[in-house]
C-alpha positions in Angstrom: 95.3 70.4 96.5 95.3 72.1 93.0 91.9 70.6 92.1 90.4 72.4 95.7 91.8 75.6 95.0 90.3 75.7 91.7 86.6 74.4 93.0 87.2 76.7 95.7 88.0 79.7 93.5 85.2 78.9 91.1 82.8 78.5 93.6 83.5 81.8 95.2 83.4 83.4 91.0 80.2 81.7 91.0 79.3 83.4 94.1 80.5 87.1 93.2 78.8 86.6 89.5 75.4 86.0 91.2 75.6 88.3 93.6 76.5 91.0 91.0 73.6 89.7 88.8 71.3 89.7 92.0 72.4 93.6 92.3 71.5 94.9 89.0 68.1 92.9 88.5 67.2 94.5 91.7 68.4 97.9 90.9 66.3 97.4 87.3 63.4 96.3 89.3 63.9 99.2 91.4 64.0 101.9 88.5 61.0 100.4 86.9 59.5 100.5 89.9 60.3 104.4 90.5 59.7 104.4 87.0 56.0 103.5 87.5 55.5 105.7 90.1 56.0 108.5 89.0 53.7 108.0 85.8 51.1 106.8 88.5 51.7 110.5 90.0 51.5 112.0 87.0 47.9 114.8 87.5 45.7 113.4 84.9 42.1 113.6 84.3 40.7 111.8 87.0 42.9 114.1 89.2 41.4 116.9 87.8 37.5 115.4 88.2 38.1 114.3 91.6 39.5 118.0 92.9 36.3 119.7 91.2 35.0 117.0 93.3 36.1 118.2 96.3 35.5 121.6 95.6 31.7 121.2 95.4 31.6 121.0 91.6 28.5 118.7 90.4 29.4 118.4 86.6 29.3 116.2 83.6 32.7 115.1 81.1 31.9 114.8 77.9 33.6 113.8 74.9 34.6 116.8 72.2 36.1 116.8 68.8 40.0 118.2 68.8 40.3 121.6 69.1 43.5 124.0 68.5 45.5 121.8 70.2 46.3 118.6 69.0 45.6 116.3 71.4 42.4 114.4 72.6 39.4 117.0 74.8 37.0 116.4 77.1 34.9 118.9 78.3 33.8 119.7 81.9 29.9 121.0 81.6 27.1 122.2 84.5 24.4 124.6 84.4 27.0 127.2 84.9 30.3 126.6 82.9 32.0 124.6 80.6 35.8 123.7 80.9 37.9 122.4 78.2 40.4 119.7 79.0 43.2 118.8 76.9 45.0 115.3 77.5 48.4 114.9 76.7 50.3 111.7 76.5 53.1 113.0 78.6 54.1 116.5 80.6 56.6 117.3 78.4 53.5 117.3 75.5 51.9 119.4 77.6 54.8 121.7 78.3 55.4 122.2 74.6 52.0 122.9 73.7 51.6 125.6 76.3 54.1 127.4 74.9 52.7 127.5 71.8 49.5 129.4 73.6 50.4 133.8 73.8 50.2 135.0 77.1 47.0 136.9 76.5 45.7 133.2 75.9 44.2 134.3 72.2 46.8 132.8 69.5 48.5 129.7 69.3 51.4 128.8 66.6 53.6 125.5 66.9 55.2 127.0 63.6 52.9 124.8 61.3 49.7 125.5 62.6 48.9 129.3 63.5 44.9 130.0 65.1 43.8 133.6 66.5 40.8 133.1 68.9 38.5 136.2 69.2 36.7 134.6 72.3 33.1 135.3 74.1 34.4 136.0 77.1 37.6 136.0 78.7 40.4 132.8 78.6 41.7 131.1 81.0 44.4 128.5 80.8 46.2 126.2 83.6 48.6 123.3 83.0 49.5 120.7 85.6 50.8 117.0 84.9 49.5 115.9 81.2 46.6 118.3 81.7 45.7 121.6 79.7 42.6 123.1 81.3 40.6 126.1 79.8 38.0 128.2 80.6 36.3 131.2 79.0 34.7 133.2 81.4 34.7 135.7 83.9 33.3 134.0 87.4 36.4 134.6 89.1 35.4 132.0 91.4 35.5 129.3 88.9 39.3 130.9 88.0 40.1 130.7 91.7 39.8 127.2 92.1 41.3 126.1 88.8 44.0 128.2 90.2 43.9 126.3 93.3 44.0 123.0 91.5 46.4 123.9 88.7 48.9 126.5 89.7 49.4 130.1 88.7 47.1 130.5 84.9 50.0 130.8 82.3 48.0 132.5 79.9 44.6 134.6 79.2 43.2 137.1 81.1 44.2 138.1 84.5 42.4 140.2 87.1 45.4 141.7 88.3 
């Protein structure tokens, strides 16, 4: 009777120990999984291209050298405008260096690195996702639907 008891007891262990391991590979699989996601849902570039898309943009990305910010930029060229886009590895990259920016959109200074920017027109800068996005003009059109795609500008020149 002894010897039943203990088969029964360590099958029903066994049973419990796999169950348990069964629960946290699936809750691993599950965070990776979520994990995933959201760096799938991350606004990137082609984000960006396909909303210019859909606004009735007909443009050309090119590849630039780096610029203030020290990251890699493409730039977003027509007939009409150029748009400079800066491509962080993560949001928080992007978050950090857009604080760095002035509100008036003309000085940046990570405390290492200061640049004042007299510009040819006036800046314009949106973040969303791993994306900085500027552009120096005035078609307020042009700043309306980076709006639109973006958010709210948070720095440069505002028609207020």
């Amino acid at each position: 009777m002894k010897r039943t008891h203990i088969r029964i007891i360590v099958l029903i262990f066994s049973l419990i120990l796999v169950m348990l391991m069964t629960g946290c590979k699936n809750k691993a699989a599950s965070e990776a999984n979520s994990n995933t996601a959201d760096i799938k849902n991350i606004f990137g570039i082609e984000d960006f291209e396909n909303a210019m898309k859909d606004k009735g943009y007909d443009f050309e990305i090119l590849d630039v050298d780096e610029d203030f910010l020290p990251t890699t930029r493409k730039r977003l060229v027509n007939n009409d405008m150029a748009i400079d886009i800066y491509i962080f590895d993560s949001e928080e990259d992007a978050q950090r260096e857009a604080g760095y920016i002035d509100d008036g959109g003309c000085t940046y200074n990570n405390g290492r690195k200061g640049v004042h920017v007299t510009w040819v027109s006036y800046p314009h800068f949106f973040k969303k996702g791993c994306l900085i996005v500027q552009y120096v003009g005035e078609d307020i059109d042009i700043v309306k639907d980076l709006g639109d795609i973006m958010g709210e500008q948070f720095a440069g020149y505002r028609w207020d």
